[in-house]
C-alpha positions in Angstrom: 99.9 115.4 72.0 97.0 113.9 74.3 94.6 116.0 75.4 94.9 117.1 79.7 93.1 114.6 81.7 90.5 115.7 83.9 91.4 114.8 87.1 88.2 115.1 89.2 88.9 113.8 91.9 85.7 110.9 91.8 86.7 108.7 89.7 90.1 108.4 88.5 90.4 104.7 86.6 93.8 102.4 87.0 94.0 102.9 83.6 94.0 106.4 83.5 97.0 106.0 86.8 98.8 104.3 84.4 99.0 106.4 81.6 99.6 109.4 83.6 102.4 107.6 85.7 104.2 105.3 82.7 103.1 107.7 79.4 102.8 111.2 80.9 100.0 112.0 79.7 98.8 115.5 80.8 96.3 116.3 83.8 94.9 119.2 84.9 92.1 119.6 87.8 88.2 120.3 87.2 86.8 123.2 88.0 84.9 121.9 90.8 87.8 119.8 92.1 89.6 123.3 92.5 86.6 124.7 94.0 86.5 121.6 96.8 89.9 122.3 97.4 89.7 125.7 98.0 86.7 125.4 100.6 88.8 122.2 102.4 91.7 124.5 102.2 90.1 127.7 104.0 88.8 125.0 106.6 92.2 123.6 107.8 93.5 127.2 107.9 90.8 127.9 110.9 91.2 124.6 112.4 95.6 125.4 112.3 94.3 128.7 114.2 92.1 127.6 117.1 93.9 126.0 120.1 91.4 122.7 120.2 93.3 119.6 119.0 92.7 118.5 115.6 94.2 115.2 114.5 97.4 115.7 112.3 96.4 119.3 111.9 97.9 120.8 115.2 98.6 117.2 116.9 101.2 114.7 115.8 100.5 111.6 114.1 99.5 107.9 115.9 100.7 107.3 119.2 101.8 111.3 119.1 98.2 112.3 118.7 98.0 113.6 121.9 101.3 116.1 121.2 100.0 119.6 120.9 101.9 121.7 117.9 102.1 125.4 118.1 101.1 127.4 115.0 104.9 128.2 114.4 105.6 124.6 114.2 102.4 123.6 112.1 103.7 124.3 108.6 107.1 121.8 109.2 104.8 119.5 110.5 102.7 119.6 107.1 105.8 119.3 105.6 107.4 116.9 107.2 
């Protein structure tokens, strides 16, 4: 079995795509790909908080931009 690739989050080749996609090969996330998450993750949660429009965060999308959506609704949205 192939060894994980280390999916970075820099500098991900076609290549590599492609043997993920078409032969599975494994993939876990670097350390310090977690770690940006983590910090980009903490950020949106304050920005889903606050009541000052942030685009796609608590406003809809394109010409809905200017749609304001409460916390309860923020979640589906994400989803959606």
């Amino acid at each position: 079995m192939a060894l994980p690739l280390s999916i970075t989050g820099n500098d991900l080749t076609i290549e590599q795509f492609s043997r993920v996609v078409l032969d599975y090969l494994p993939v876990r996330l670097a350390p310090a790909a977690q770690s940006r998450m983590k910090r980009s993750h903490k950020l949106i949660e304050k920005f889903a908080c606050e009541e000052r429009p942030v685009y796609g965060i608590n406003t809809g999308f394109g010409k809905f931009s200017d749609v304001h959506i409460g916390r309860k609704k923020i979640e589906a949205l994400q989803l959606n």
